[in-house]
C-alpha positions as CSV (number, residue, x, y, z in Angstrom):
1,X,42.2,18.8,-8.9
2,X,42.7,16.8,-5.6
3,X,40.5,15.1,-3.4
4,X,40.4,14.7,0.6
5,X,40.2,11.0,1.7
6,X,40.4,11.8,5.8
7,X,40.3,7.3,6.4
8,X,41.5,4.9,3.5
9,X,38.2,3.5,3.6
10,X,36.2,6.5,3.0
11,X,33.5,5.0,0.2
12,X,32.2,8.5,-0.7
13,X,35.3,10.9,-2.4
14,X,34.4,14.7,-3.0
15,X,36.1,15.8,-6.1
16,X,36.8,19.4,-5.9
17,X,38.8,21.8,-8.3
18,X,40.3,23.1,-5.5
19,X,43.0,22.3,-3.0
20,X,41.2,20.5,0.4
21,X,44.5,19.5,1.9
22,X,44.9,22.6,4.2
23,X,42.4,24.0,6.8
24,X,39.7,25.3,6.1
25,X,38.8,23.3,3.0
26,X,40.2,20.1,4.4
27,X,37.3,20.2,7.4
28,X,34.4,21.2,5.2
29,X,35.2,18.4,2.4
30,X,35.4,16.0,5.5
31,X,32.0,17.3,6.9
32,X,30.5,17.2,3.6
33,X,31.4,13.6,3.6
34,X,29.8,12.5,6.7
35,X,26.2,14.8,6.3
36,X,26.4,12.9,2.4
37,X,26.7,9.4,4.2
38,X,24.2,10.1,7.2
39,X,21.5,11.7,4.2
40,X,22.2,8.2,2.4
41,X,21.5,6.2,5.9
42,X,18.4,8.0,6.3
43,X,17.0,7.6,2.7
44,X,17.7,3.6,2.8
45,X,16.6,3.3,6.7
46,X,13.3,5.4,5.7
47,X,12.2,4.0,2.6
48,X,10.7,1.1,4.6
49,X,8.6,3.0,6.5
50,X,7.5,5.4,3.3
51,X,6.7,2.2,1.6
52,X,4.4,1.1,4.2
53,X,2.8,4.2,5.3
54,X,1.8,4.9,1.7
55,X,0.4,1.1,2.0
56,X,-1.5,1.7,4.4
57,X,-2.8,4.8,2.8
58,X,-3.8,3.0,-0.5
59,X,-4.9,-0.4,2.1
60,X,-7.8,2.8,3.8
61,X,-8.9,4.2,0.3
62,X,-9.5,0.7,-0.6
63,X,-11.6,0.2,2.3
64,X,-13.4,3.4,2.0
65,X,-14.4,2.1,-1.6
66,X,-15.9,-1.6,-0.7
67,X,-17.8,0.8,2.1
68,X,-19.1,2.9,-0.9
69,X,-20.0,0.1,-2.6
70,X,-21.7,-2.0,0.1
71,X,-23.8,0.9,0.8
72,X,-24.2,2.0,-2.5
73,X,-28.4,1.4,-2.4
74,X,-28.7,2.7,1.1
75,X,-26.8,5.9,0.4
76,X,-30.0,6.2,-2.3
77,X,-32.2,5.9,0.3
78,X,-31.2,8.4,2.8
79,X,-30.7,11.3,0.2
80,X,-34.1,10.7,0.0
81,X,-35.1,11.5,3.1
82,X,-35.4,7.9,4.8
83,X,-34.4,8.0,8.4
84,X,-31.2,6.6,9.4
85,X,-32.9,4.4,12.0
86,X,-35.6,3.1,9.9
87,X,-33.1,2.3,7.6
88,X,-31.0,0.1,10.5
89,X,-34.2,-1.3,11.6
90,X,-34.9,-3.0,8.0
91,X,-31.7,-3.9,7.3
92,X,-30.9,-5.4,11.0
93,X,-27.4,-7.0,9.9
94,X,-25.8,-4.1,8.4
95,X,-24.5,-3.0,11.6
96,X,-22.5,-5.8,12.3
97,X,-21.7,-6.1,8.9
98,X,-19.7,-2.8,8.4
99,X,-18.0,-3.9,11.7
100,X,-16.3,-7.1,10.4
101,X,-16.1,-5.8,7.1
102,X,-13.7,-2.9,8.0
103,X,-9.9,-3.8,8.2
104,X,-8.4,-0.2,7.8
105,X,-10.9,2.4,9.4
106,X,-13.6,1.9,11.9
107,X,-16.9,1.5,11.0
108,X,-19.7,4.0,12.8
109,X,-23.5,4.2,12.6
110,X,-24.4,8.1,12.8
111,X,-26.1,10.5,11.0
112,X,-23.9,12.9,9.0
113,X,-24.4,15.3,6.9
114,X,-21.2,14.9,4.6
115,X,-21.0,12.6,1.6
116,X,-16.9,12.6,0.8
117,X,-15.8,16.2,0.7
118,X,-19.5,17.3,0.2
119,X,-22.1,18.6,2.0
120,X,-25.4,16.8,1.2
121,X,-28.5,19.2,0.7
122,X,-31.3,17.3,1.8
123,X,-34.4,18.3,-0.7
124,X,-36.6,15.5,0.0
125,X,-38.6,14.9,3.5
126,X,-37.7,13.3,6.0
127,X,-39.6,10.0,5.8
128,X,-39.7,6.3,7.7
129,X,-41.4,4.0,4.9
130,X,-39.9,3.3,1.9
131,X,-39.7,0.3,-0.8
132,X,-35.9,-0.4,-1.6
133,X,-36.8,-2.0,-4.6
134,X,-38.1,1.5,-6.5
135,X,-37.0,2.8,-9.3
136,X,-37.0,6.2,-7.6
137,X,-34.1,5.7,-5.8
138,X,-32.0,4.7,-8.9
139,X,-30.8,7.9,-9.9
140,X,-29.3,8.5,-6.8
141,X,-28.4,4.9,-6.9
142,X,-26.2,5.6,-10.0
143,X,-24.7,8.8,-8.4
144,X,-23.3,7.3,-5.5
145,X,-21.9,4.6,-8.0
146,X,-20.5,7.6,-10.0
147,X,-18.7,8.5,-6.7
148,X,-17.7,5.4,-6.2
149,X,-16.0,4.9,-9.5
150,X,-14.3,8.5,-9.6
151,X,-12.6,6.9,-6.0
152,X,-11.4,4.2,-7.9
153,X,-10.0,6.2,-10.8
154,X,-7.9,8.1,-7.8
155,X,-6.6,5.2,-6.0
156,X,-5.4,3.7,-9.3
157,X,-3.8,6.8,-10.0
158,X,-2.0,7.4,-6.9
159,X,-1.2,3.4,-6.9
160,X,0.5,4.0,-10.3
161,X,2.8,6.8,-9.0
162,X,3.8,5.4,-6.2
163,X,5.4,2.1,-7.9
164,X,6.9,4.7,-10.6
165,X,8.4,6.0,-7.7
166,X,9.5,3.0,-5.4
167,X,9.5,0.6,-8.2
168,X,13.9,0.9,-9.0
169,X,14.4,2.0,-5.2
170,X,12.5,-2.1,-4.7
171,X,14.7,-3.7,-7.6
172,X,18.0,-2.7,-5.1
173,X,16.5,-3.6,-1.8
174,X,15.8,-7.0,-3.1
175,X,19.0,-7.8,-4.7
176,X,21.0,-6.1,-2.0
177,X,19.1,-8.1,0.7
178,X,19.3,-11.4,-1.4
179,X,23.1,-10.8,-1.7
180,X,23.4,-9.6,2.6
181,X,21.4,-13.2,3.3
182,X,23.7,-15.5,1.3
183,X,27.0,-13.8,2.8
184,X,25.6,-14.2,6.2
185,X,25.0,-17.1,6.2
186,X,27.8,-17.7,4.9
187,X,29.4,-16.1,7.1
188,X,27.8,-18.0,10.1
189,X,28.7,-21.1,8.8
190,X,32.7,-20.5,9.5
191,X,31.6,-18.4,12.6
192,X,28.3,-18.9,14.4
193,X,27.7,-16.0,17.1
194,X,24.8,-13.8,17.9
195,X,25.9,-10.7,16.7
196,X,25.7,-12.8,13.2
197,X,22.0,-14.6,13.5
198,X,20.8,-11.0,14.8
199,X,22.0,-9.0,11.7
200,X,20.5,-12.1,9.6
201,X,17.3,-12.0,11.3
202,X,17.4,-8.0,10.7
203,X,17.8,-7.8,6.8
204,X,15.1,-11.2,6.6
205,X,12.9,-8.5,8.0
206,X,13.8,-5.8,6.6
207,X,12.3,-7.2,3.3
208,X,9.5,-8.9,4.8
209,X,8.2,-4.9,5.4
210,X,8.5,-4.7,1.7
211,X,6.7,-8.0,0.7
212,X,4.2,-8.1,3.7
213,X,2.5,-4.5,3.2
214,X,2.5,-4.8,-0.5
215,X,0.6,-8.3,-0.5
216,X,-1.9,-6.4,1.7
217,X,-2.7,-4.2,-0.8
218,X,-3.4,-7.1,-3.3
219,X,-5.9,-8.7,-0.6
220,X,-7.4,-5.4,0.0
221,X,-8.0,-4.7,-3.8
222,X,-9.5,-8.5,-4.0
223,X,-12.1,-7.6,-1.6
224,X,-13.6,-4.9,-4.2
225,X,-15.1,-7.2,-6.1
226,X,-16.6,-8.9,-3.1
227,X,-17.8,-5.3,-1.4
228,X,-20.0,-5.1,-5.2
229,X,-21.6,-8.4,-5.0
230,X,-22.6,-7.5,-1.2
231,X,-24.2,-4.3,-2.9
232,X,-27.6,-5.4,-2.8
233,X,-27.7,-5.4,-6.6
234,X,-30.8,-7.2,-7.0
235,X,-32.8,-4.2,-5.8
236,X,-31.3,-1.5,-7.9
237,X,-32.6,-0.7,-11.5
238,X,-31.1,-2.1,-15.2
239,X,-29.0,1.3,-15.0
240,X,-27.2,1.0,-11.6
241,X,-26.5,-2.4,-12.4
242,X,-24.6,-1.4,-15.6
243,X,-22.5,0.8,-14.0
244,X,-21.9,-2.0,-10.6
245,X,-21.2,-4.1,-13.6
246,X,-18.4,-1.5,-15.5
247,X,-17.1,-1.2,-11.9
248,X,-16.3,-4.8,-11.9
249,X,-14.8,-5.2,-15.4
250,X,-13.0,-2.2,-14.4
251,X,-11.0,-3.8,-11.7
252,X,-10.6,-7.2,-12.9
253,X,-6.7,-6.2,-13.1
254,X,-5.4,-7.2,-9.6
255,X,-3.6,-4.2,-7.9
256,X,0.1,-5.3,-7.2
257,X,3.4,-3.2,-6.4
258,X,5.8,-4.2,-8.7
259,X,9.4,-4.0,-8.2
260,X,11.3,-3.3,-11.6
261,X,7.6,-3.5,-13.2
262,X,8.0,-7.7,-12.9
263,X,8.5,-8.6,-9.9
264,X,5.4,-8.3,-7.4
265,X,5.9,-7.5,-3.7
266,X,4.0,-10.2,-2.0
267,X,4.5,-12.8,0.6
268,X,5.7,-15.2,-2.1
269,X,8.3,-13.3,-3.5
270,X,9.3,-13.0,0.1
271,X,9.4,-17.0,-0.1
272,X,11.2,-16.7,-3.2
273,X,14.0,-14.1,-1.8
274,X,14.5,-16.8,1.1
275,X,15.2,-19.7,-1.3
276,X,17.3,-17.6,-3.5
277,X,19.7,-16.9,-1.2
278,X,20.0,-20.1,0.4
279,X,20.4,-21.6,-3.0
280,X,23.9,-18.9,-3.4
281,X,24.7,-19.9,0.2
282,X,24.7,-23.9,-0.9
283,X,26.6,-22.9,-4.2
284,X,29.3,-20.3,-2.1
285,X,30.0,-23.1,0.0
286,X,30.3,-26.2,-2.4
287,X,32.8,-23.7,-4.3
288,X,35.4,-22.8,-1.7
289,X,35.0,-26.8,-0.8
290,X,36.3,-27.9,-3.8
């Protein structure tokens, strides 16, 4: 068994039963080498950006759900035929409403026959008056709940397989980049240049990706239970209410991306990566000192 080491300081050795140290072996070991590194480079540069995009997706189901639920009563209302522009006229504000409300996707006022990935079959006609406070609108009130709550179930799945997935991939990114910070600065303390500061400023992002995307996804999770108060609960019937209520209960547990399963990926463990590492820095220096 021998293995090809092209530079002394060739971090990845291919072990082959095999002798590499004549042509063509020797090339192809050496190759192998540098597609192995450049895969490695892409997985660690990349991981960033698949952390956040996945975010981002979670951060738009989440606001898709408050929507659901905001609308919850008035979703009722037009499967039972109420005009779309009888229902804006009633409810003047709600407009403006989804337009400030939305943070992910863009809120529009149009008529559309789709409700998720269904087609809606109107049954009832098509009508202008209407009493929000009825009881017949309940049952449809409690289906679009229903919908609402199956959304949920989704998003919390998908949530927890994506931290199974990132959540030992985090734990190395944070001690690596605790570890980078303290040695640079370090290392600008015996040599301040810009070529230093920039790398430093660099890595201090580099988590900040991490801590700032997954903190949005524990605001937008924290606006669910708002989006249910602002359901207009006090016109639906004892059963809608118990299932708005079941919806609540149901996310009580705060949606957080955890890194190792303990450490959560918010702007304070961002604070708390900064500190650490100036705390080593302090200790590194007072070492060699003495």
């Amino acid at each position: 068994m021998s293995t090809a080491n092209f530079w002394t300081k060739q971090p990845i050795k291919n072990w082959l039963y095999m002798d590499v140290n004549r042509s063509p072996f020797f090339e192809f070991v050496f190759l192998r080498s540098c597609l192995t590194q450049l895969f490695v480079g892409l997985a660690m540069g990349q991981f960033g950006v698949f952390f956040a995009s996945n975010s981002i997706l979670i951060c738009g189901q989440l606001d898709l759900l408050c929507c659901g639920l905001r609308n919850a009563r008035y979703t009722a209302l037009l499967r039972h035929g109420v005009e779309r522009n009888s229902l804006a006229s009633y409810v003047w504000e709600l407009k403006s409403n989804e337009r400030h409300n939305h943070i992910y996707n863009v809120a529009e006022m149009k008529s559309s026959d789709d409700h998720y990935d269904e087609r809606v079959v109107h049954v009832f006609p098509k009508k202008t008056q209407f009493d929000i406070y009825s009881k017949t609108y309940d049952e449809a009130t409690s289906k679009a709940l229903r919908d609402c709550a199956a959304l949920c179930q989704v998003i919390n799945e998908y949530k927890y397989r994506f931290e199974r997935f990132v959540s030992p991939l985090l734990v190395i990114r944070v001690v690596q980049v605790t570890l980078y910070l303290c040695t640079l600065l370090y290392a600008a303390t015996l040599r301040f240049d810009m070529i230093t500061v920039e790398y430093l400023v660099a890595v201090a992002l580099d988590i900040f990706v991490y801590c700032y995307y997954g903190n949005q996804i524990i605001l937008q999770a924290d606006r669910v239970s708002t989006a249910a108060y602002q359901s207009s609960w006090h016109t639906m019937g004892a059963v809608p209410r118990r299932l708005l209520l079941n919806l609540l209960l149901a996310n009580r547990r705060p949606v957080v991306v955890r890194a190792g399963r303990f450490l959560p990926m918010d702007l304070h463990t961002f604070v708390v990566i900064i500190k650490t590492s100036f705390s080593y820095y302090t200790l590194l220096v007072n070492v060699n000192e003495k």
